[in-house]
C-alpha positions as CSV (number, residue, x, y, z in Angstrom):
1,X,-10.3,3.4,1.6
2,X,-7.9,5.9,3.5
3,X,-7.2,9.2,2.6
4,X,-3.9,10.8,1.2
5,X,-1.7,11.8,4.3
6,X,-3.1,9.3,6.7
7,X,-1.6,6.1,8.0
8,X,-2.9,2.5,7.8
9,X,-1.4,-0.2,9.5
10,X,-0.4,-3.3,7.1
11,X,0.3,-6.5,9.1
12,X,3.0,-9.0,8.6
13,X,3.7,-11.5,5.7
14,X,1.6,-8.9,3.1
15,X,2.9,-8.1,0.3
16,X,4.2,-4.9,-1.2
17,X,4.6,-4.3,-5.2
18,X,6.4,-1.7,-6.8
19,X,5.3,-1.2,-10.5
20,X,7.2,0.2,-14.0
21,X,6.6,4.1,-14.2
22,X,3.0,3.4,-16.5
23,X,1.7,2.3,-13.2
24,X,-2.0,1.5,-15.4
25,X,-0.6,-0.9,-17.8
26,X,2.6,-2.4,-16.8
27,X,3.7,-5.3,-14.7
28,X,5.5,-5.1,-11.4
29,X,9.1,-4.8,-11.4
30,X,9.5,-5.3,-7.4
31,X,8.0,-6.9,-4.7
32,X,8.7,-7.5,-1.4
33,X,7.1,-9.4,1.9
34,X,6.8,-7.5,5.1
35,X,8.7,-9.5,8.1
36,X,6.7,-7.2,10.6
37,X,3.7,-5.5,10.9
38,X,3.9,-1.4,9.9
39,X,2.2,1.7,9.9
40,X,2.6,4.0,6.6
41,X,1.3,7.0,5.2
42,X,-0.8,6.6,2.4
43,X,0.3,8.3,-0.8
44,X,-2.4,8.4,-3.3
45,X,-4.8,6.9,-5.2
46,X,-3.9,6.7,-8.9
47,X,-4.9,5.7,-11.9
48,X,-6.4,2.4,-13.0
49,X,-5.0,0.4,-9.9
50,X,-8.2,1.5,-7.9
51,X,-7.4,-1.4,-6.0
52,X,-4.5,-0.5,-4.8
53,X,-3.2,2.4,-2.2
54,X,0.1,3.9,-2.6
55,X,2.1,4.0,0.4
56,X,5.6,5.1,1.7
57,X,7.4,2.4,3.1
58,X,11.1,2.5,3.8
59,X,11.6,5.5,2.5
60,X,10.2,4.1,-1.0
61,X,7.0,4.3,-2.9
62,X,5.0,1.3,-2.9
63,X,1.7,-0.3,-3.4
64,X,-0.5,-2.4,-1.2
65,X,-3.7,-4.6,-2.1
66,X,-6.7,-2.7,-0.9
67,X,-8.2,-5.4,1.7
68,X,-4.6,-6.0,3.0
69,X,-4.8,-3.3,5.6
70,X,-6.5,-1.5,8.2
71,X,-6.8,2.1,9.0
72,X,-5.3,3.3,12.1
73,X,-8.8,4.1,14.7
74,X,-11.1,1.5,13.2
75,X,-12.8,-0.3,15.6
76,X,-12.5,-3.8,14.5
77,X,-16.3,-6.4,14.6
């Protein structure tokens, strides 16, 4: 996982959600698919959704599948 205040690079075609303000319990209320690749700044890690990292985007607040990015300075295997 990445820390809060860092970037992580998400490549193209993953997806971003946007869930209802219960962000534990409740389904997601937007989504979209990202046309290019992007670096963000991580958000925070909240909640139940431990799988997920929030991220800003667009000047929104979204979330991303953990698995679905990389951080920024990993040496890839």
């Amino acid at each position: 996982m990445s820390e809060k205040g860092k970037l992580i690079y998400i490549p193209s075609s993953v997806t971003l959600y946007q869930f209802s303000e219960d962000q534990a319990t409740k389904p997601v209320v937007r989504y979209k698919k990202l046309e290019k690749p992007m670096n963000v700044l991580v958000l925070d890690f909240v909640g139940q959704r431990k799988d997920y990292v929030e991220v800003l985007c667009d000047s929104e607040r979204w979330w991303v599948k953990s698995g679905d990015y990389f951080l920024i300075g990993d040496k890839q295997c």
